[in-house]
C-alpha angles and dihedrals in degrees: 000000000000117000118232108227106253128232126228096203086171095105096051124098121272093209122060136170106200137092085279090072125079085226090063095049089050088044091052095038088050103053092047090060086052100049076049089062104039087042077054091057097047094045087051091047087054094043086050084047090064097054096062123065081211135054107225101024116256112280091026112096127230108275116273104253102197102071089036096052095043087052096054086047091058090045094053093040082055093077102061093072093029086062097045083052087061100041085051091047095059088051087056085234125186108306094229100051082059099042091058089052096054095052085049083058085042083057093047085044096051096038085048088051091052097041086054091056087060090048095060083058087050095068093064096219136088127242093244100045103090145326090285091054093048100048086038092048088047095055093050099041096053100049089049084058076054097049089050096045091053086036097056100036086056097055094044078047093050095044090056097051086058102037100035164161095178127199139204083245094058088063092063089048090062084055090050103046088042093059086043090051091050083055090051090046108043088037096070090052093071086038096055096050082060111052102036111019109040094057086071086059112037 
């Protein structure tokens, strides 16, 4: 009987960030659920469109664009350190390299959460006014859930690359919340268009 030549994989790393890796897989799969609720929301803003002969509803100005803008601009900024934490993450690079950088992304997350309280304000409507409001009111609170949760698993994240001890896994972490804050960050980019800028169109 012929022998099959036989594999040491001892010396190969326990910890891994591609399509290979179950974490890969639950990141992807996330943040498609996600995308399906936000495409939900868009899809329910342009049924409720449909219903009124007016966008913004009469009596309702047209959304504020400076706080909004600036605030997409932070969020997209955002991604450039985010993305050199994570290149330095898959060189296993000093922990507390890493870990300054992540608070620099902790600094872009919390100035992103209180400008989005002003931009509630921006829309010039309450949640409960009318249909506009609520679904208004919908997009921007849920991706503000979204802003806090990047936001907090990148400090935790940060905090741990300066206190200890760290571990071959964290570093996997980093690559995980990076793509996840990609997905924050581009994704109110679409959002944005929407709420404040295509009113002035349609």
């Amino acid at each position: 009987m012929k022998r099959r030549p036989a594999f040491d994989a001892a010396a190969l790393p326990d910890q891994g960030f591609s399509h290979h890796a179950p974490i890969w897989w639950g990141n992807a799969l996330m943040m498609m659920i996600e995308g399906a609720g936000f495409a939900i929301l868009v899809a329910t803003y342009f049924y409720i469109r449909h219903n009124f002969d007016t966008w913004p509803p009469a009596r309702t100005q047209l959304p504020d664009l400076p706080i909004p803008t600036l605030n997409v601009a932070i969020l997209v900024v955002s991604i450039l350190p985010m993305w050199y934490v994570a290149k330095l993450a898959l060189k296993h690079d000093k922990p507390r390299t890493i870990g300054g950088l992540l608070l620099l992304c902790v600094v872009f997350g919390a100035v992103a959460a209180v400008l989005r309280i002003f931009e509630f304000k921006a829309v010039h409507t309450r949640w409960d006014t009318n249909a506009y409001g609520s679904i208004v009111w919908s997009i921007l609170g849920i991706h503000f859930a979204h802003i806090i949760a990047a936001t907090l698993e990148t400090l935790i994240l940060g905090i741990l690359m300066f206190f200890g001890p760290v571990e071959e896994k964290h570093y996997v972490d980093i690559t995980v919340n990076a793509v996840y804050w990609y997905f924050v960050a581009l994704s109110w980019v679409g959002l944005y268009a929407v709420i404040f800028l295509l009113p002035r169109f349609i």
